[in-house]
N, C-alpha and C positions, 0 to 999 in steps of 0.2 A: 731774689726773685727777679723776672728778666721781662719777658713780654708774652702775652699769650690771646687766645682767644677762649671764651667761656660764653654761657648762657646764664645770666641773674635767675634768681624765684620766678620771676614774670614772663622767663622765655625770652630775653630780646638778645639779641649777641652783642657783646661787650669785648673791646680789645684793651686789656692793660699796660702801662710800661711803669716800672718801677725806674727807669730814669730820669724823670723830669719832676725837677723838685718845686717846691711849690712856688719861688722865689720865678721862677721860669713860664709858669700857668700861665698871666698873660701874652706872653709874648709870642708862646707856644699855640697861643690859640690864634690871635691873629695870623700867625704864620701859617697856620694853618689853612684858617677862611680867605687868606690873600692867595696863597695857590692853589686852594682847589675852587675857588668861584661860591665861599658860603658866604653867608647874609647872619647878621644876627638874629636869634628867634627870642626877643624879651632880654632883659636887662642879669647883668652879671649877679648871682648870687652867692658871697663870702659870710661862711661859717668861721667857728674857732675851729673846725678840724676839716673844713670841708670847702671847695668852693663846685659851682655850679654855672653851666652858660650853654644856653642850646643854639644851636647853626643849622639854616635851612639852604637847602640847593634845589629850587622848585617844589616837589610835595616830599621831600626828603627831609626827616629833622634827624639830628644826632646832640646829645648831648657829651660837651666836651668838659668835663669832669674831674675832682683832682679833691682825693681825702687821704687822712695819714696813715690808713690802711693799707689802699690797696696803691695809693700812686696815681698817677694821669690816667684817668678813661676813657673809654669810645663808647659812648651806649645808643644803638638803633633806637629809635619810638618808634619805629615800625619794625615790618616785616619788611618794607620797600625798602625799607632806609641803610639793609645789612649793604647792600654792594658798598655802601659809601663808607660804612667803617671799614671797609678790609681796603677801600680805596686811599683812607687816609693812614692806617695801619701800612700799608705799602709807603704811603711818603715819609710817614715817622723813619719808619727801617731806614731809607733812602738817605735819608737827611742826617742820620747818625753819623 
C-alpha cells in the first residue's frame, strides 16, 4: 500500500501513507506542525494499535493519526480543513 486520498463513513477526506511506521508518529508530526505553522489541538492519544493527535492552523483542525491498519493519517474535521491535508500531503511527498 502506498499513499492516497479517500473519504471515511463520515465524509471528511483523509490522506494515508503506509510509510511511516509507528516508531516515527512523533517525530513525523512535529515535523509536520513545525513546517507548516500547526498548534496542537488537545493532548496526544496512544492506543495499543492506534495513536491520535489533532493540529490546528486558525479555524483548521486535522487529525494526525497512525493505526496498524491503515498507517499515518491526515483526517479533515472539517470541510475547511481539506486544503490543509492535501497541503501537508504535498509536504509528506516532498520530504520523502
Amino acid at each position: 500500500m502506498g499513499e492516497r486520498f479517500w473519504r471515511d463513513a463520515s465524509e471528511r477526506l483523509t490522506f494515508d501513507s503506509a510509510r511511516i511506521e509507528t516508531v516515527d508518529y512523533p517525530a513525523v508530526c512535529r515535523s509536520i506542525a513545525d513546517a507548516l505553522g500547526l498548534s496542537p489541538d488537545g493532548e496526544v492519544v496512544i492506543g495499543p494499535e492506534q495513536m491520535f493527535w489533532n493540529f490546528r492552523r486558525g479555524d483548521q483542525v486535522v487529525g494526525l493519526d497512525w493505526d496498524i491498519w491503515m498507517g499515518f493519517m491526515v483526517v479533515a474535521k472539517s470541510e475547511a480543513s481539506e486544503s490543509l491535508v492535501r497541503d501537508i500531503a504535498a509536504w509528506l511527498r516532498a520530504s520523502s
